[in-house]
Backbone as a ProteinNet text record, in pm:
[ID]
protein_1_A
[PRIMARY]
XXXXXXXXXXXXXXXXXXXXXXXXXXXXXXXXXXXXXXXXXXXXXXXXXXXXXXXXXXXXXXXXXXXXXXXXXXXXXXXXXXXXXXXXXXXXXXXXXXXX
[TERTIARY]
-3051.7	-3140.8	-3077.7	-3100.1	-3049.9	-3178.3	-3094.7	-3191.7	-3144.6	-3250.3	-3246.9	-3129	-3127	-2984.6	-3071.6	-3050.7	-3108.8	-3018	-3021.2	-2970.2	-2974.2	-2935.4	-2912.6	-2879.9	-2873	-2786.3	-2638	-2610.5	-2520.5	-2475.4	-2485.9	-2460.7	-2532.2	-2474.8	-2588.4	-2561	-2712.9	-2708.5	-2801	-2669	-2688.6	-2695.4	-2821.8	-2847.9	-2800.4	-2738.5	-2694.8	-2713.1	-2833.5	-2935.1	-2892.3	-2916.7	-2873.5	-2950.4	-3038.5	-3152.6	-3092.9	-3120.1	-3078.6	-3182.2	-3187.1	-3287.7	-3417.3	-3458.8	-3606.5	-3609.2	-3492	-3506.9	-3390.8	-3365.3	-3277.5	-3272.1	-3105.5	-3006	-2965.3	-2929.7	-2896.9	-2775.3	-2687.5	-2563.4	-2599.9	-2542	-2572.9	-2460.3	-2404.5	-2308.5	-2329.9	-2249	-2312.4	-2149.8	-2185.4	-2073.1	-2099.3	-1991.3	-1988.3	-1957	-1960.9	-1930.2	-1827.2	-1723.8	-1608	-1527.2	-1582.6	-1580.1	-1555.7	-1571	-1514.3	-1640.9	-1621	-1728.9	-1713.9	-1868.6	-1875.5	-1973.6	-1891.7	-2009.4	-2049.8	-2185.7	-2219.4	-2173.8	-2205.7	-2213.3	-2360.3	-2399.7	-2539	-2625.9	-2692.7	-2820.6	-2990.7	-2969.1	-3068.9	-3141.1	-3185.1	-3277.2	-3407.3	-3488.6	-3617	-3648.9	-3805.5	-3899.1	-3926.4	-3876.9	-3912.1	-3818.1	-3747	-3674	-3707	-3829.7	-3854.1	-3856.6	-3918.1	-3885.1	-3683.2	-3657.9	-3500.9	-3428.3	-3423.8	-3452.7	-3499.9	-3635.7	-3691.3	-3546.5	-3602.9	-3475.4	-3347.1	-3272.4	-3152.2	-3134	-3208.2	-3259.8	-3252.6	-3394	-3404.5	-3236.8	-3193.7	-3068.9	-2965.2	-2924.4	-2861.8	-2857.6	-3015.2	-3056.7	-3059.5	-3035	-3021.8	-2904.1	-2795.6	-2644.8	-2628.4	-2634.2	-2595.2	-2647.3	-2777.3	-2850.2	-2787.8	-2694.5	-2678.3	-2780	-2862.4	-3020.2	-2964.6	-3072.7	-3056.6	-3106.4	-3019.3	-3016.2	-3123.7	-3227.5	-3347.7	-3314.3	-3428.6	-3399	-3502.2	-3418.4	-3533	-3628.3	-3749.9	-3840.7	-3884.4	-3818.3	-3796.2	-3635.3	-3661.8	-3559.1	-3529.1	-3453.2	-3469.7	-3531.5	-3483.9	-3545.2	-3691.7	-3763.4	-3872	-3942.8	-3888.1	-3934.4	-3937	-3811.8	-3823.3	-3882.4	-3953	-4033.9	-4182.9	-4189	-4344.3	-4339.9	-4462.3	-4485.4	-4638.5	-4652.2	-4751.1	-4841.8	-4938.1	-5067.1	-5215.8	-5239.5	-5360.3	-5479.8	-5580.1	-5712.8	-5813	-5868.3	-6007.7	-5982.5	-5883.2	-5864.3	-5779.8	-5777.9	-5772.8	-5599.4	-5497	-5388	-5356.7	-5329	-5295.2	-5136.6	-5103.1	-4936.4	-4968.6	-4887.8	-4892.6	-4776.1	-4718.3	-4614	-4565.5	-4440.6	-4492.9	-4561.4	-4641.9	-4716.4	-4839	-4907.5	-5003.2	-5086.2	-5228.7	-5317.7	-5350.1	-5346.5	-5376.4	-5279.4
-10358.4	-10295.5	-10166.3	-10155.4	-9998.8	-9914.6	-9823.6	-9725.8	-9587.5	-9513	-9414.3	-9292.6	-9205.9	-9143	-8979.3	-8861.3	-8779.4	-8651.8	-8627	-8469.8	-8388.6	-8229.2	-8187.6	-8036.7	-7950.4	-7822.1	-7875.3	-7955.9	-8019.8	-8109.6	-8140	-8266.8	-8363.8	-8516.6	-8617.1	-8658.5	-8649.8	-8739.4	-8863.6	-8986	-9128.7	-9174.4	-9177.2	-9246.6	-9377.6	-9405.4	-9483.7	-9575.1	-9681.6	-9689.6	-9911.1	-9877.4	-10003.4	-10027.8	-10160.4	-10211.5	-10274	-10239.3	-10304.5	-10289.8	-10373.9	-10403.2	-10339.2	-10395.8	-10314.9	-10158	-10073.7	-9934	-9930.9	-9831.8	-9802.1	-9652.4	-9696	-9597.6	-9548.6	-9417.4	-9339.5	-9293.9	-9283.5	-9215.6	-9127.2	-9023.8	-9000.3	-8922.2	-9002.8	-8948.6	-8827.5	-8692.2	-8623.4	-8608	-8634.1	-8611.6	-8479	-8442.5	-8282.2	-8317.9	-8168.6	-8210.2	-8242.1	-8181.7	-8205.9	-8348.8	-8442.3	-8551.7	-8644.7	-8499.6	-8560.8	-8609.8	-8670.7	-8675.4	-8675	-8690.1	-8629.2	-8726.3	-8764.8	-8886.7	-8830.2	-8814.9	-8781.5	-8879.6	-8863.5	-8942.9	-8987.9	-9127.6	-9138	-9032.8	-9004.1	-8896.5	-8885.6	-9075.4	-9120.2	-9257	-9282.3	-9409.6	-9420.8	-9453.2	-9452.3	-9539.7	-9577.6	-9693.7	-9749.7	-9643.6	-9731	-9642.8	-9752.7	-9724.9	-9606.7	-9540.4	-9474	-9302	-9343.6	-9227	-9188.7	-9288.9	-9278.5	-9165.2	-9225.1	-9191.6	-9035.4	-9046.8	-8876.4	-8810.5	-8808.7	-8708.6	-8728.8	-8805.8	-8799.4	-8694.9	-8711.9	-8588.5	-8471.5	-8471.2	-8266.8	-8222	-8341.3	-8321.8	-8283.4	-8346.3	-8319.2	-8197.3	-8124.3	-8034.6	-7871.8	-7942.8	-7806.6	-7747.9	-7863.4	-7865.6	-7774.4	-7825.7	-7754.3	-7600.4	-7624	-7453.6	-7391.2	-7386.8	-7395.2	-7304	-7417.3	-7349.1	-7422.2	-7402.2	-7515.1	-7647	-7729	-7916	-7928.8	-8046.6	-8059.7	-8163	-8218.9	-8269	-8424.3	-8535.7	-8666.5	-8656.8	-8642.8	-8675.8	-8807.1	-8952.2	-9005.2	-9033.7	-9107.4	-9156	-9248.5	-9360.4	-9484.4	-9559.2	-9436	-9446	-9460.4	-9323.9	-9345.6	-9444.3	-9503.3	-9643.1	-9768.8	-9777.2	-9900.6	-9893.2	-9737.7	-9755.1	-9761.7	-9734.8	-9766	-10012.5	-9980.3	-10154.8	-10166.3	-10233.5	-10287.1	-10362.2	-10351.1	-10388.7	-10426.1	-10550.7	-10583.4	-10654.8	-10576.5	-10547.9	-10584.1	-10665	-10695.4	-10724.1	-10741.6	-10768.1	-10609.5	-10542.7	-10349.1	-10334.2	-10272.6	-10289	-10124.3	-10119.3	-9936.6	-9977.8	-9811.4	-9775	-9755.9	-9770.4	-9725.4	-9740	-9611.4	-9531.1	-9502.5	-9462.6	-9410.5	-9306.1	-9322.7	-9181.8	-9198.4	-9325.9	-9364	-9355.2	-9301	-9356.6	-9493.6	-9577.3	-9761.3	-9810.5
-762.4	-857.5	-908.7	-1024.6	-1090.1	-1093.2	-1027.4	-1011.2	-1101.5	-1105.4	-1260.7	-1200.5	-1300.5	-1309.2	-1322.8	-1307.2	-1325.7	-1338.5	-1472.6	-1567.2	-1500.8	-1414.6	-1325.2	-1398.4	-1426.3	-1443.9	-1502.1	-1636.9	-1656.5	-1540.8	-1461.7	-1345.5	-1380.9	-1348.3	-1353.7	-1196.3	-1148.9	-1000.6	-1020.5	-927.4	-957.1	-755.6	-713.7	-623.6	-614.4	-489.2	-444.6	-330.3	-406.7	-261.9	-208.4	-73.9	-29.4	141.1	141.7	185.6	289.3	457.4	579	655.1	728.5	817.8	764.1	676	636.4	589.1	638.9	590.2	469.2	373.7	240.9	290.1	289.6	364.2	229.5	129	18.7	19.6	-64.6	-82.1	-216.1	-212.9	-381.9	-441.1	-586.2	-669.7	-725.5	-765.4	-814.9	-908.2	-1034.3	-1150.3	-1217.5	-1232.1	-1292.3	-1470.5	-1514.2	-1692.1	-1697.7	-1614	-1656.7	-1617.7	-1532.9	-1551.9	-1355.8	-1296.7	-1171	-1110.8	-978.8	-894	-785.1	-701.8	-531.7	-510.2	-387.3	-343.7	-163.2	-193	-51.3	95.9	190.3	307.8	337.8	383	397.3	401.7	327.2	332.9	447.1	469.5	585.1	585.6	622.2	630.9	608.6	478.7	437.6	431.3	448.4	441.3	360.9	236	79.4	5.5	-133.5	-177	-240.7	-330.9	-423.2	-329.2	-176.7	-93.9	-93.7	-97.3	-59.9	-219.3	-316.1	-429.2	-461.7	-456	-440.1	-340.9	-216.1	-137.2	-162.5	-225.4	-293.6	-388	-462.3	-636.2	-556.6	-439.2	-425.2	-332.2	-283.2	-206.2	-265.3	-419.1	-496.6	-579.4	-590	-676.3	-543.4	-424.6	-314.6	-356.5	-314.2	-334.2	-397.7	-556.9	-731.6	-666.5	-653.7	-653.7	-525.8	-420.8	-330.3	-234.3	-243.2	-141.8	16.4	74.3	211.1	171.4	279	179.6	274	255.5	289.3	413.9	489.5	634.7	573.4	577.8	528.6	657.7	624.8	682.9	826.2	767.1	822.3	940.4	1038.5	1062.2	1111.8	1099.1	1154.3	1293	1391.1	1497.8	1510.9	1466.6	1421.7	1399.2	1241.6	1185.4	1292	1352	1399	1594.4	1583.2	1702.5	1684.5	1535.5	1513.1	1499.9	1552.3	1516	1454	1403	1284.4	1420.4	1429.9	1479.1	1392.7	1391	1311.9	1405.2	1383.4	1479	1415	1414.8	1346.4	1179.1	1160.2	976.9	934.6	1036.9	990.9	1040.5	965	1045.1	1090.4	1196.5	1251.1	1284.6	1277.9	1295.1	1492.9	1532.1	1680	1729.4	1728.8	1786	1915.3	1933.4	2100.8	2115.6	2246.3	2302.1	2174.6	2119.6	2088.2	2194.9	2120.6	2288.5	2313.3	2221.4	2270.9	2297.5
[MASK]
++++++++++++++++++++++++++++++++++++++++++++++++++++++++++++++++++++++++++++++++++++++++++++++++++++

């Protein structure tokens, strides 16, 4: 899937997203005016592509501004210690150190 491209302080950053085991792991290009580019190292593992996406952009837009680069929220571990539970028709997240 192509995913969108985003204008930057003269930079364009072009996420670079790719789907394993259920989570979308991000790389992200960041091309300068003058024609070069920088390709990050995985940025992290998200649950959905459009999350992956978002934190690519503000990751890219720390960089340029050189603020502090942001921490993804998720992390695979995480994800793949939560499990999907469906109770009465109702589905709950339950994690470790859940009380049920």
């Amino acid at each position: 899937m192509q995913w969108p491209e985003m204008r930057y302080k003269e930079r364009v950053l072009v996420p670079d997203i790719v789907e394993d085991d259920g989570m979308y792991a991000v790389k992200l290009v960041i091309r300068s005016p003058e024609g070069t580019q920088h390709t990050t190292d995985v940025l992290g593992d998200f649950p959905c592509p459009v999350g992956a996406v978002r934190f690519a952009f503000q990751f890219g837009m720390a960089q340029i501004d050189h603020q502090p680069l942001p921490a993804p929220e998720w992390t695979a571990q995480e994800w793949h210690a939560l499990r999907l539970v469906v109770r009465r028709g109702r589905a709950a997240f339950l994690g470790q150190g859940s009380p049920n």
